[in-house]
N, C-alpha and C positions, 0 to 999 in steps of 0.2 A: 405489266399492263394487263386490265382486264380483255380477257381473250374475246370477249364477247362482244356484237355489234348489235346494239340495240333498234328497235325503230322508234321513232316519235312519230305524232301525231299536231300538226301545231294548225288550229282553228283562227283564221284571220278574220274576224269577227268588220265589216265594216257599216256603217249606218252615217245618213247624209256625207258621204264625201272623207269620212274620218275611220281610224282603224284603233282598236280598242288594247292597249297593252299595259302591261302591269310589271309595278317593279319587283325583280325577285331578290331572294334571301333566303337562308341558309339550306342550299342545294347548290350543286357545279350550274354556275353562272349568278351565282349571286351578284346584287348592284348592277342589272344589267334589265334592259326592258323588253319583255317578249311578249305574244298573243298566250292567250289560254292552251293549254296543252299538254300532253303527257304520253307514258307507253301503250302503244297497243296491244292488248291482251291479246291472248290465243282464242282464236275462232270471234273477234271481234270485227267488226267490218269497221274501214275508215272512219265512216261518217257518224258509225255508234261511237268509237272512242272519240271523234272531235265534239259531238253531243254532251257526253259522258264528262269528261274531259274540263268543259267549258263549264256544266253543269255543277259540277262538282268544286270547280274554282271561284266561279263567279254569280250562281246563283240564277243566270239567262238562261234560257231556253231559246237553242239555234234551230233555222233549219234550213233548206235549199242549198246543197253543196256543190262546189267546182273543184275539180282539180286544178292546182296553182303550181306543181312542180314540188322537187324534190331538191336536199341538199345532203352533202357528204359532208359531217359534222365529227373530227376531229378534237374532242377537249385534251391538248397536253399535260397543262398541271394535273387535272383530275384522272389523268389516266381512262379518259370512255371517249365510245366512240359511237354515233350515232347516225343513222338515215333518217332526214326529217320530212313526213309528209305533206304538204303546204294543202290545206283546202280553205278556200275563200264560202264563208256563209254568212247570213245576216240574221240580225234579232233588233226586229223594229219596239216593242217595247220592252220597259224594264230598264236599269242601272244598277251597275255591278254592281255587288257586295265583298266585299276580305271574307271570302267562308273559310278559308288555309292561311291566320295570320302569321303560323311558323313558314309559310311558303311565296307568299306575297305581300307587300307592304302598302300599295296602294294600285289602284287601279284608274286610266285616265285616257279618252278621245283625244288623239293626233291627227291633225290633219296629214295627209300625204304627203306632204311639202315640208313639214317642219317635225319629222323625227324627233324623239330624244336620244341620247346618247349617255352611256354607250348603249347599243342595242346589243342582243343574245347572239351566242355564235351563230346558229343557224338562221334567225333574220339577217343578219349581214350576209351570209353567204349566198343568201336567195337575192338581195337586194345586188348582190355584185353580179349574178349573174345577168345582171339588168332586166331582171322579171317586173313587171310594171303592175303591181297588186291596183292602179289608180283606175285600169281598163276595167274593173269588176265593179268599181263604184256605181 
């Protein structure tokens, strides 16, 4: 196993009532729907890599951040292990774009109520903790 415990950074993008997630592929959690997101660089602040991040994946431009909580992200098969940061921000205009088609397959508004499945490891984990991302709406 890699010795290493990484952080992530995961941007929960929400706009009218809905949360923005995208299906991934070929990276650990492929087939699986999470928010914009990635590692935090060295000397990077939160809210630069969920910017960053977001920016880089989808082509929006985020801003106004909350801290949303944290989860301890266990991947077995792929051997990594992750702390993910949850920040809740919004981006009133624009629609995503596939800017990383080897990374994401489509991108698509969920209402809070009607997930898709299967969700990412660390979206599940924060949703088990029964953290209610619906309060930031």
């Amino acid at each position: 196993m890699n010795k290493e415990v990484r952080v992530g950074v995961a941007a929960v993008i929400l706009r009218d009532g809905r949360v923005l997630l995208g299906e991934r592929i070929g990276s650990h959690g492929a087939h699986t729907w999470a928010t914009p997101g990635g590692h935090l660089e060295l000397g990077e602040s939160i809210e630069e890599c969920a910017k960053r991040e977001t920016f880089e994946e989808t082509g929006l431009v985020v801003n106004s951040f909350k801290n949303l909580g944290f989860t301890n992200d266990i991947f077995d098969k792929e051997n990594k292990h992750y702390v993910t940061l949850f920040v809740v921000t919004s981006c009133s205009i624009g629609e995503p774009q596939i800017t990383e088609p080897e990374k994401c397959k489509q991108w698509k508004w969920f209402n809070l109520d009607e997930l898709p499945e299967p969700l990412f490891l660390p979206l599940t984990n924060l949703l088990k903790d029964s953290v209610d991302i619906g309060e930031f709406a």
